[in-house]
C-alpha positions in Angstrom: -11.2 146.9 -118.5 -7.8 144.7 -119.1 -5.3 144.3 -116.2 -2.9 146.1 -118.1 -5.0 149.4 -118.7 -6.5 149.3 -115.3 -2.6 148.9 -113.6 -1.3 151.8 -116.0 -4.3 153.9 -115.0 -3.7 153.3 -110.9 -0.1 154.3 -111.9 -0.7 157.4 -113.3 -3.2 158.1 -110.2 -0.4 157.2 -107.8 1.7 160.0 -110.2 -0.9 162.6 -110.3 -1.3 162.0 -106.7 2.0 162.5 -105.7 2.8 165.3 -107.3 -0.3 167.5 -106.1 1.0 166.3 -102.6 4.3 167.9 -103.3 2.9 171.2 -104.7 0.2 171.5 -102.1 3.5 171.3 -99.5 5.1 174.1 -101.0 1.9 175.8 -101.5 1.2 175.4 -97.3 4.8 176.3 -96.6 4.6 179.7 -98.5 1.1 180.5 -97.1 2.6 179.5 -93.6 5.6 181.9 -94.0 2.6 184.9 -95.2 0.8 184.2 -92.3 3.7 184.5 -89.9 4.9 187.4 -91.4 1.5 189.1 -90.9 1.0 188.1 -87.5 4.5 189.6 -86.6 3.3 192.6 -88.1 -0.3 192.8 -86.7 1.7 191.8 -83.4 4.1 195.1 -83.3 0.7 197.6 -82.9 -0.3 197.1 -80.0 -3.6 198.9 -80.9 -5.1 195.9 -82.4 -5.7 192.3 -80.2 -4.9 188.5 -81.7 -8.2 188.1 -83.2 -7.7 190.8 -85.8 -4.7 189.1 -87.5 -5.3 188.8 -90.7 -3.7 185.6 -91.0 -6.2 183.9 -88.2 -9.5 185.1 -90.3 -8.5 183.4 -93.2 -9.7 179.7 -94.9 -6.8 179.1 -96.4 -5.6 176.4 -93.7 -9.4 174.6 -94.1 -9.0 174.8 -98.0 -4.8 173.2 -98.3 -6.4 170.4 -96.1 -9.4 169.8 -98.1 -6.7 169.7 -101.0 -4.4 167.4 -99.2 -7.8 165.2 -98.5 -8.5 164.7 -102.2 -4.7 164.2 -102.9 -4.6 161.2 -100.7 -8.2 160.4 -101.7 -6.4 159.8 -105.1 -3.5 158.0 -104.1 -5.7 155.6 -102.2 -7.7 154.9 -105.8 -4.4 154.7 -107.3 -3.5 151.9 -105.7 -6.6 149.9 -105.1 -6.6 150.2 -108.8 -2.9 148.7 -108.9 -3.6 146.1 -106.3 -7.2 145.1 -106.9 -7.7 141.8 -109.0 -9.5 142.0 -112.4 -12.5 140.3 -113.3 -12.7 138.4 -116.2 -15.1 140.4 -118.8 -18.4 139.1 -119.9 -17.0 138.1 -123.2 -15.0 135.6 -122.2 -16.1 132.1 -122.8 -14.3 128.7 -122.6 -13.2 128.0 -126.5 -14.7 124.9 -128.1 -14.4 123.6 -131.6 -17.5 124.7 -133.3 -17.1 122.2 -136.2 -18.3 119.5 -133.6 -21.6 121.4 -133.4 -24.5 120.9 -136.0 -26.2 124.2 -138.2 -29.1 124.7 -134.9 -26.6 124.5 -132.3 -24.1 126.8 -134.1 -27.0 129.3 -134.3 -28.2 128.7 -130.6 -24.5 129.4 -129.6 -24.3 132.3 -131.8 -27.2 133.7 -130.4 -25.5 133.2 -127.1 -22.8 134.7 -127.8 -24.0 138.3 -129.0 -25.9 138.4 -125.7 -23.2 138.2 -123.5 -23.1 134.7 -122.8 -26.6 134.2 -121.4 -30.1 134.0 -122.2 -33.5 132.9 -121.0 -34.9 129.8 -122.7 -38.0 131.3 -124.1 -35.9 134.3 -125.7 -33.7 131.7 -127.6 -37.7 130.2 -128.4 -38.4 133.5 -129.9 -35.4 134.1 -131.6 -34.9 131.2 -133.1 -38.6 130.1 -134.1 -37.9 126.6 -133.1 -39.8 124.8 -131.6 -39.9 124.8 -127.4 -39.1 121.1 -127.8 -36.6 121.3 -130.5 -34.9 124.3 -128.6 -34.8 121.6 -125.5 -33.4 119.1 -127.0 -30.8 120.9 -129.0 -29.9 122.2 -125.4 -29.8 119.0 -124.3 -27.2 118.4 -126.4 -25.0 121.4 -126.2 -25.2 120.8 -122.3 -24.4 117.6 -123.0 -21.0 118.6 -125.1 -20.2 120.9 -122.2 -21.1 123.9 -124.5 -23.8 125.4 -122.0 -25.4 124.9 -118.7 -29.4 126.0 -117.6 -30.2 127.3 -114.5 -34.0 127.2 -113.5 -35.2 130.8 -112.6 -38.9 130.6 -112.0 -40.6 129.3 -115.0 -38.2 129.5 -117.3 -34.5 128.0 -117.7 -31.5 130.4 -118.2 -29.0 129.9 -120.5 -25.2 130.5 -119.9 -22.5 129.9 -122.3 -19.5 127.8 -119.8 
């Protein structure tokens, strides 16, 4: 994801966010005003006690503030989203000029390449069908034009494009 879709996407969450906060406000005042009015009426028969309003048997109080929960739960992604720094993607390589590169290196980077910028040492072997020490020396060379680098990781050597 780019910088500028992830910041567009924390925007519109902040939005969203905001506006579900105002509604749910109106929402809870309305359902406040109900609930008063219903006590004040439970309240003027004297037949019935406190526990038998209406009003206090109701969820509505636990469901606005589970509402209110997500709302800020979605503001708070918002703007980590806005404020977070962006990892570089796993297609992006340092540029070099390819023409410096002979045919087996251009094919060895190549190969890189579609795989995300890394491979073991024995896949490039088997894709390839070079040689083990032909594929060594050619990456030799490539690490040697600053191309790749290896990185032992048990028996084999892995393969990152720089």
């Amino acid at each position: 994801m780019n910088i500028a879709n992830q910041k567009s996407i924390g925007a519109l969450l902040i939005i969203v966010s905001i506006i579900l906060i105002f509604i749910l406000a109106f929402v809870k005042a309305n359902i406040d005003k109900q609930e008063d009015f219903l006590c004040k009426i439970s309240h003027l028969n004297p037949d019935l006690d406190i526990k038998q309003c209406p009003a206090h048997e109701s969820p509505n109080s636990w469901l606005i503030l589970i509402a209110f929960g997500i709302a800020f739960i979605i503001l708070g992604g918002g703007i980590y989203m806005i404020l977070m720094p962006v990892k570089k993607g796993g297609n992006e390589f340092k540029e070099i000029n390819v023409s410096k590169l002979d045919e087996e290196e251009k094919k060895v980077y190549d190969l890189l390449k579609k795989n995300e910028g890394s491979l073991y040492q024995s896949d490039i072997i088997k894709e390839t069908e070079f040689s083990k020490v032909r594929i060594t020396r050619i990456l030799d060379k490539m690490a040697g034009k600053g191309v790749i680098e290896r990185k032992r990781r048990g028996m084999t050597n892995i393969v990152i494009l720089k």
